[in-house]
C-alpha positions as CSV (number, residue, x, y, z in Angstrom):
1,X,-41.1,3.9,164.1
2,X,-38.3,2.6,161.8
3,X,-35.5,1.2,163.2
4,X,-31.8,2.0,161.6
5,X,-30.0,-0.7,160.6
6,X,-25.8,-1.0,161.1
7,X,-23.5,-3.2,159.8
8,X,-21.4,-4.9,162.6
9,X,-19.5,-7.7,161.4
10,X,-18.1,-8.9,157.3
11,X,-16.7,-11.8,156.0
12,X,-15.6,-12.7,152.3
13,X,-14.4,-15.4,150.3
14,X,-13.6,-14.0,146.6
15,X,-10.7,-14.3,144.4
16,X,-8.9,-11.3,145.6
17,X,-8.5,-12.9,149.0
18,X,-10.8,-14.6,151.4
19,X,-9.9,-12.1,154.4
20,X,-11.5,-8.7,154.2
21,X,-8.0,-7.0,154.5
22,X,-6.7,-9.6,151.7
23,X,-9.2,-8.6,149.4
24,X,-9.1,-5.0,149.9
25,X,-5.3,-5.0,149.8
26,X,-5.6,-7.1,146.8
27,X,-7.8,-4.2,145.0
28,X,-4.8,-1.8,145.3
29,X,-2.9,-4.2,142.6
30,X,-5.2,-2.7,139.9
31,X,-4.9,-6.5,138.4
32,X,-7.6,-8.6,137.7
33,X,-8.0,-12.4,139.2
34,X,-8.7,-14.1,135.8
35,X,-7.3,-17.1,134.7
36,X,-7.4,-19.1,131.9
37,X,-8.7,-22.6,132.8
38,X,-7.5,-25.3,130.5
39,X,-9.6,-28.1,132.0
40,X,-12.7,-26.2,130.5
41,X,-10.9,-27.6,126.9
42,X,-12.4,-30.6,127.8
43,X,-15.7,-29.3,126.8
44,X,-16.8,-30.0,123.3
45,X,-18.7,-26.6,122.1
46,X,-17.3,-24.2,124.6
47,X,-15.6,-21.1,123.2
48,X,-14.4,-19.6,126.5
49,X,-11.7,-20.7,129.3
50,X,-11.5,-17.8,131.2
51,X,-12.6,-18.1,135.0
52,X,-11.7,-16.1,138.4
53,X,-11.9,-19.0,141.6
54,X,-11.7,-18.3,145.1
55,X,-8.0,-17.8,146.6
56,X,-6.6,-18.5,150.0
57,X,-9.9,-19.8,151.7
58,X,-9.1,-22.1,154.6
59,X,-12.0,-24.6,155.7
60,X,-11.9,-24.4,159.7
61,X,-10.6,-28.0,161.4
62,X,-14.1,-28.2,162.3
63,X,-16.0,-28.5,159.5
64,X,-15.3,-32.6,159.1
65,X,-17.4,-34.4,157.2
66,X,-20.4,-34.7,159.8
67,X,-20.7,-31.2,159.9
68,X,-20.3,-30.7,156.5
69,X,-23.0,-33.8,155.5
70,X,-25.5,-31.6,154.1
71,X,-23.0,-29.0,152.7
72,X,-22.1,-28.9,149.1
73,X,-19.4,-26.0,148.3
74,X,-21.8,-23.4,147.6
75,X,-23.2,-24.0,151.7
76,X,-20.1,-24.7,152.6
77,X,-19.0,-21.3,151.7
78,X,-21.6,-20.0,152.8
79,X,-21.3,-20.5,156.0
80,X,-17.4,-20.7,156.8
81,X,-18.4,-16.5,155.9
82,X,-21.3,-16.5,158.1
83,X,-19.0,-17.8,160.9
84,X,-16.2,-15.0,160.3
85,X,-18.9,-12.4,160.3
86,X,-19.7,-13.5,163.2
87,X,-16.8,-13.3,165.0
88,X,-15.9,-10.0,163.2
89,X,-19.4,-9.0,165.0
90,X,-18.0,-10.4,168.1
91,X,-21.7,-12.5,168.6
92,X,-20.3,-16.0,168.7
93,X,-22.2,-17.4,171.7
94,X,-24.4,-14.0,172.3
95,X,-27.9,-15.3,173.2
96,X,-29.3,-13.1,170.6
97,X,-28.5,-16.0,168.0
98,X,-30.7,-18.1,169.2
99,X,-33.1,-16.1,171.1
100,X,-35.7,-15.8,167.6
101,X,-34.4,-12.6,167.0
102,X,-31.7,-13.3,164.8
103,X,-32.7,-14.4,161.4
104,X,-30.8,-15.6,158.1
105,X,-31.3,-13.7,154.3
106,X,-29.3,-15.6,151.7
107,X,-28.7,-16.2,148.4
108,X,-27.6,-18.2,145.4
109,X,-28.1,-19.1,141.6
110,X,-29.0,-22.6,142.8
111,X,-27.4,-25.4,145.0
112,X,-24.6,-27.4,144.5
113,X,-24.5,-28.3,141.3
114,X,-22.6,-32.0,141.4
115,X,-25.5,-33.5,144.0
116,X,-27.7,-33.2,140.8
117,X,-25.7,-36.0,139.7
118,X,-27.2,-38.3,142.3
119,X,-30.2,-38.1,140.6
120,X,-28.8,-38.6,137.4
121,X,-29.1,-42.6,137.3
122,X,-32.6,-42.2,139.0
123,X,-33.8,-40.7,135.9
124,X,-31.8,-41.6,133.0
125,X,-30.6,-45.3,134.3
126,X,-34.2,-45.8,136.2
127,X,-32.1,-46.6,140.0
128,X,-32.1,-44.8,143.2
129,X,-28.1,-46.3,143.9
130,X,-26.5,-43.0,143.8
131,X,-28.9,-41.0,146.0
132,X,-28.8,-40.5,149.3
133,X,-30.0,-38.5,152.7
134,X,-27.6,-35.5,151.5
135,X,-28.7,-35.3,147.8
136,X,-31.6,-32.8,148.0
137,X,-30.7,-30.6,150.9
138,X,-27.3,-29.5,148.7
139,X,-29.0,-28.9,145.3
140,X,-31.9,-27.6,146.7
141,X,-31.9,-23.6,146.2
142,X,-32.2,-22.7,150.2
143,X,-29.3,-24.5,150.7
144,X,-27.3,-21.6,151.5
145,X,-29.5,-20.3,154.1
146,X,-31.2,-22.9,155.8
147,X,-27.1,-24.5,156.8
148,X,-26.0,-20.8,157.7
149,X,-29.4,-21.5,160.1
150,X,-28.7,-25.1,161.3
151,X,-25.4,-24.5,162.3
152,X,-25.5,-21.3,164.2
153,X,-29.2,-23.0,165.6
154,X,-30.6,-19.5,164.3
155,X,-34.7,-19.3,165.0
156,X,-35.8,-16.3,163.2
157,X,-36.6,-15.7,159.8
158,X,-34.9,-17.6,156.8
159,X,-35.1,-15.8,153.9
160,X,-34.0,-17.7,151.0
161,X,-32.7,-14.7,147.9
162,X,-32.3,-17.4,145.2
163,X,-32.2,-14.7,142.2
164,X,-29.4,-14.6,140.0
165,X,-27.5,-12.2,139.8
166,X,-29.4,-10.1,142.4
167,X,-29.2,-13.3,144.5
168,X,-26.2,-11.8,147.4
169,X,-27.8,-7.8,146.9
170,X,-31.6,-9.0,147.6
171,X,-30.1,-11.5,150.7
172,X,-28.8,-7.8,152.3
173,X,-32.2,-5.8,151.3
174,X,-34.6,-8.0,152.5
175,X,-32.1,-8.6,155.8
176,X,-32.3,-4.6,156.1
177,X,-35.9,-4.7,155.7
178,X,-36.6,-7.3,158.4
179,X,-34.4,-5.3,161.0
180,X,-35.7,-1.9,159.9
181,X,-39.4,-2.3,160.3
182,X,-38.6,-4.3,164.2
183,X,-38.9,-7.9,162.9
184,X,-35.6,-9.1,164.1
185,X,-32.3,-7.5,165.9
186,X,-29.7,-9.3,163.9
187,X,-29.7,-10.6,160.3
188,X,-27.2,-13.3,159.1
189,X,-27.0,-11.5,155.0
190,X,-25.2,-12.1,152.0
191,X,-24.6,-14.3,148.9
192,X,-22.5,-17.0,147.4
193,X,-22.1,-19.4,144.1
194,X,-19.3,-21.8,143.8
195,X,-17.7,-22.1,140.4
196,X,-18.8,-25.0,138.2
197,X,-18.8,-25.4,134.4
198,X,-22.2,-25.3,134.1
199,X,-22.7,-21.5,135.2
200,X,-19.8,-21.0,132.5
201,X,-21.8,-22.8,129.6
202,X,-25.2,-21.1,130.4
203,X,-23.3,-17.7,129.3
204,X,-21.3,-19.4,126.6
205,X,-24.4,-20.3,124.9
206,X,-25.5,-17.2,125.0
207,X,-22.4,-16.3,123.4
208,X,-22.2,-13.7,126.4
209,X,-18.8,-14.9,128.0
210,X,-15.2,-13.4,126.8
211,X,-12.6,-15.3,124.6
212,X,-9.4,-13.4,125.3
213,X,-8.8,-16.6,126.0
214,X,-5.0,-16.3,125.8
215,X,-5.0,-12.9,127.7
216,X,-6.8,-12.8,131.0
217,X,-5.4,-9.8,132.1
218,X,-7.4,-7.7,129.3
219,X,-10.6,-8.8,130.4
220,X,-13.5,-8.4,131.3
221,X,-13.8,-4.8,130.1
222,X,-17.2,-3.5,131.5
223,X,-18.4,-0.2,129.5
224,X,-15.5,-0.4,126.8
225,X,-15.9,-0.5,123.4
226,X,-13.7,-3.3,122.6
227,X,-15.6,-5.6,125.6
228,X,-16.1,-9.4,123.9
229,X,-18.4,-10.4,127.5
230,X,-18.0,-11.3,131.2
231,X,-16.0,-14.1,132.6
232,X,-18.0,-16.7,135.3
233,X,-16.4,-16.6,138.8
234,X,-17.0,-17.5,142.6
235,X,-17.4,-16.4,145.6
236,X,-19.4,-15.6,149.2
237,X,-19.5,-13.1,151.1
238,X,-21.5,-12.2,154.6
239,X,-22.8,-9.1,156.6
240,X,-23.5,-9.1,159.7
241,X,-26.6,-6.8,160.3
242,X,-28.2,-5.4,163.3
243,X,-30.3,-3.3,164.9
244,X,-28.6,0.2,165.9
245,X,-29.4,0.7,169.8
246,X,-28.4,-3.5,169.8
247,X,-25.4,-2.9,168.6
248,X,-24.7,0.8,170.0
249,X,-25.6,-0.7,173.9
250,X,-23.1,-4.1,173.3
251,X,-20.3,-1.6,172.2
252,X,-20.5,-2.9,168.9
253,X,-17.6,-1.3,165.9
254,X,-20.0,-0.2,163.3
255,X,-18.7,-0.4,159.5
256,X,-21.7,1.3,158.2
257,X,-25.2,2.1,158.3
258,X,-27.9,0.9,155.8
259,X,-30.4,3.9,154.8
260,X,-31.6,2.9,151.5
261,X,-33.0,-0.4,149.4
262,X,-35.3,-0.7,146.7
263,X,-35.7,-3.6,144.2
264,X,-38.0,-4.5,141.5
265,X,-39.0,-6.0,138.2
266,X,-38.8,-5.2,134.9
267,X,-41.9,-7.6,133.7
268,X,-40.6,-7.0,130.3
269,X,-37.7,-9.7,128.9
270,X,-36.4,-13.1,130.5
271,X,-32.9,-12.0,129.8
272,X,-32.4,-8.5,128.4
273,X,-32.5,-5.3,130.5
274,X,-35.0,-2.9,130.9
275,X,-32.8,0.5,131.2
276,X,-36.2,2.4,132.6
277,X,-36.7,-0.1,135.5
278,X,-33.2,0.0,136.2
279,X,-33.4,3.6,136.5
280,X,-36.8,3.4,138.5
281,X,-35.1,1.1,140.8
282,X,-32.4,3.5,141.8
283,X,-34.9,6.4,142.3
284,X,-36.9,4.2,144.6
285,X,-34.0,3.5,146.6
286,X,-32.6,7.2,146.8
287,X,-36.6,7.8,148.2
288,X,-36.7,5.2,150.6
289,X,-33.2,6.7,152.1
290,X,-35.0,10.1,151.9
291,X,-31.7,11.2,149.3
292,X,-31.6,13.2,146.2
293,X,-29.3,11.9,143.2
294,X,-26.7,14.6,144.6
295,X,-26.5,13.0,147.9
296,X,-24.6,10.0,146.3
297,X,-20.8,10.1,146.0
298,X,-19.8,6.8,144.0
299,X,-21.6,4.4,143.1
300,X,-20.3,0.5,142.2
301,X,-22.1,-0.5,139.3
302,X,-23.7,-4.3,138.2
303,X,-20.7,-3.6,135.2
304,X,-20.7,-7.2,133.5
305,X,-19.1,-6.9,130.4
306,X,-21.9,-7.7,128.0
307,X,-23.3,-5.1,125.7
308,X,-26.9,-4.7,126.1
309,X,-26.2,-4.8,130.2
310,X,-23.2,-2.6,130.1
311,X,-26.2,-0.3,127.7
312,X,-28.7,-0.6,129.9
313,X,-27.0,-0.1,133.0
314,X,-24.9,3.1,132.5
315,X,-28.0,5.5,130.7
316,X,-30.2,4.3,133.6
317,X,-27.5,5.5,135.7
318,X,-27.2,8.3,133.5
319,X,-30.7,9.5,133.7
320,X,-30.6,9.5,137.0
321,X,-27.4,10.8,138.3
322,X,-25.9,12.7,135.1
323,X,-22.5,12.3,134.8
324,X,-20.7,14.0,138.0
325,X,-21.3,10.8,140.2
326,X,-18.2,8.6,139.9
327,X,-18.8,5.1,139.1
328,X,-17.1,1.9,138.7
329,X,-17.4,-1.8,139.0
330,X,-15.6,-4.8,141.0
331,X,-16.1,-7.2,138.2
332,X,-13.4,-5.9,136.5
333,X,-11.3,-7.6,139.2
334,X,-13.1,-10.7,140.3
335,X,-15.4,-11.4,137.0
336,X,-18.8,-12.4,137.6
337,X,-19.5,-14.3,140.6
338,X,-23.1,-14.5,140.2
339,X,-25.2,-15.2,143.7
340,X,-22.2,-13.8,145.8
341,X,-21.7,-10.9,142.8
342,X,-23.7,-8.2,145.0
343,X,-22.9,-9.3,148.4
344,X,-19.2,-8.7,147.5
345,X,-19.6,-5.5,146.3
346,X,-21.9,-4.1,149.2
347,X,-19.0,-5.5,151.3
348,X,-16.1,-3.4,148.9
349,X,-18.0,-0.4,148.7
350,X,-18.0,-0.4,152.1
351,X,-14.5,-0.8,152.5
352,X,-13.9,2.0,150.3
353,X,-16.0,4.6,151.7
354,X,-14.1,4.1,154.8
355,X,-10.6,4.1,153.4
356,X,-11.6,7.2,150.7
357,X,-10.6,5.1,148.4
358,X,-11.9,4.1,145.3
359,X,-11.2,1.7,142.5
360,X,-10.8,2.4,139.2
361,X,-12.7,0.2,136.1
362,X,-9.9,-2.1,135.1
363,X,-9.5,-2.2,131.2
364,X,-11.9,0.5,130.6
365,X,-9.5,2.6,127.8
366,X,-12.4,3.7,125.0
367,X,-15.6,4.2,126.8
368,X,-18.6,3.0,124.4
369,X,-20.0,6.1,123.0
370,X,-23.9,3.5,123.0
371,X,-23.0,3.6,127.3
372,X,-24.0,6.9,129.0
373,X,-22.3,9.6,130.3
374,X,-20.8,8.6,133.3
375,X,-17.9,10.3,135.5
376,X,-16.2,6.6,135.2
377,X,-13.2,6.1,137.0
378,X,-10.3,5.2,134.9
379,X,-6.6,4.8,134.9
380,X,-6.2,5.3,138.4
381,X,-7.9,5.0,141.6
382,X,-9.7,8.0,143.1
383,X,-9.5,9.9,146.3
384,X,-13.2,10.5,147.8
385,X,-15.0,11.8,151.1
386,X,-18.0,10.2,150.3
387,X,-20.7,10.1,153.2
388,X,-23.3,7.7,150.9
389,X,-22.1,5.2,148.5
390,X,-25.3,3.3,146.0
391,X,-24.5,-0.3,145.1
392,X,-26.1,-1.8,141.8
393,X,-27.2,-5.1,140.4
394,X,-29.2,-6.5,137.9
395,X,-30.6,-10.2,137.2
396,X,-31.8,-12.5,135.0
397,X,-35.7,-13.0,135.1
398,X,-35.5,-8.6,135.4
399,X,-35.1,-8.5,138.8
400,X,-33.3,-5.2,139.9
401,X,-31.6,-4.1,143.2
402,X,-30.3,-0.9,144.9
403,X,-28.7,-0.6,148.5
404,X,-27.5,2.4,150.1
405,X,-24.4,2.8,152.7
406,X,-23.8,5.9,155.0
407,X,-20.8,5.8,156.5
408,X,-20.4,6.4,160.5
């Protein structure tokens, strides 16, 4: 028999705030964190110098350097997030963590970007002088889970969601999964990328990123007409997942409950979306929560900015849900923070379902009449009993994701 799977404990580190109550209050502003950068100038090529960076994260005393040794910022994140779920969860020092039955599903675009530079004079000078015991287990692509692991001395599964974009959403599905078929009691789940100027030039070149590059505050405009792209942020964020008699017998708080998750693959394009799998995604999910398309009372949508996504996205959603389901996105706010992008969200959503409120898409004033019909919030936020919220992203490679909250 499936188990049900709660949500016990949440952490974040995002550039609306890096407390849960920061970043929520911070959503009330109705502003968006983007910045204009001017270091980026420095690069020759680069049309943009928008970004959106963490604010007001504070690295525990404890975390000296040899905890920290095998930690670039992207782990370090990471697990500062994992720590506050943790506490949220009130399991610091619980046996469970280390009893086996306590596992880790975590994401990220990659590792930290600046130990690839250790290997730089390997390969292009032909000397080993810059690397050292620390080099590979930052950039390597697990690095996010497997420190999360180490330092809570976890022995269950690690599941490593390196997947773009879906990299933070997948971390949560496959952590659902894992509880939900009586694989493990507790799930350490989420996402995280730290910003670097290589994520930023990946989009540029793909002339994908925004150039409102004197007015930050106008962008990015997901599902408008006069959208120019996305803007590259950062970001982590953790849930604490668990198995519902666990949690019900230690008294546990319970945010929410996880009933639905689906993801798949489009098989089609590297890069551009396949509306049909995007819309096959969100069907499966609604099935595997046993939920019809009327059962859903917002949903927070992938929303990047770009114009085939933005496409893609809202007449999957479209064919699926019509357009009485009121949707809107959190990159509006925080811009893209790629790995941690879904893991954010899923937190936010919740957040809203349980405070009735919901955010409104920031800079959305001429919907695109190529976007579907959608009941998207504008102008102001909206007032909403909803009992299941759907949360949406979409990758690179054509990898899709769907989770569904209930609230409790």
């Amino acid at each position: 028999m499936d188990k049900r799977v709660v949500v016990t404990g949440m952490a974040i580190a995002s550039p609306l705030g890096s407390t849960v109550s920061s970043a929520f209050e911070r959503l009330h502003v109705l502003k968006n964190c983007i910045v204009k950068d001017d270091d980026l100038a420095k690069y020759n090529g680069l049309h943009t110098r928008l970004a959106s960076k963490i604010d007001g994260l504070v690295i525990p005393q404890e975390f000296n350097r040899k905890v920290t040794r095998t930690m670039g910022r992207v782990a370090l994140i990471s697990v500062i997030t994992a720590k506050q779920a943790l506490e949220d969860a009130e399991l610091i020092g619980n046996p469970v963590i280390t009893s086996g039955q306590t596992g880790v599903s975590y994401g990220s675009c990659s590792g930290a970007i600046d130990s690839l530079m250790d290997f730089y004079s390997m390969i292009v000078e032909h000397d080993v002088k810059n690397l050292n015991s620390g080099s590979y287990v930052r950039m390597m692509s697990h690095t996010a889970a497997v420190n999360i692991s180490l330092y809570f001395k976890t022995h269950g599964r690690v599941i490593p969601t390196s997947s773009a974009c879906t990299s933070g959403s997948m971390g949560i599905g496959y952590a659902y999964e894992a509880i939900k078929l009586g694989l493990q009691k507790v799930m350490i789940a989420g996402g995280s990328d730290e910003f670097t100027p290589s994520n930023i030039g990946i989009f540029d070149t793909l002339f994908a990123t925004s150039v409102k590059n004197d007015n930050p505050e106008l962008t990015p405009s997901p599902f408008d007409k006069d959208r120019d792209g996305l803007v590259i942020g950062e970001g982590a964020a953790t849930l604490i997942l668990e198995e519902y008699e666990h949690a019900k017998n230690r008294g546990a708080k319970i945010y929410a409950e996880i009933v639905g998750f689906a993801t798949n693959a489009d098989g089609t394009h590297i890069t551009n979306p396949n509306s049909e799998m995007m819309a096959e995604v969100m069907k499966q999910s609604l099935d595997s929560a046993n939920l019809s398309a009327a059962d859903i009372g917002y949903i927070n949508a992938h929303g990047t900015g770009t114009v085939n996504g933005d496409i893609a996205e809202s007449q999957a959603t479209s064919s699926v849900f019509g357009k009485n389901v009121p949707v809107s996105t959190i990159k509006c706010y925080t811009g893209h923070t790629l790995g941690a992008c879904g893991a954010i969200e899923a937190l936010l959503s919740i957040e809203m379902m349980n405070h009735n409120w919901f955010c409104p898409n920031l800079n959305l004033k001429n919907v695109d009449e190529r976007c579907g019909e959608l009941e998207y919030i504008m102008g102001q936020p909206r007032t909403l009993d909803a009992e299941f919220v759907m949360s949406n992203n979409f990758a690179f490679g054509g990898i899709n994701t769907s989770l569904i909250f209930k609230k409790v």
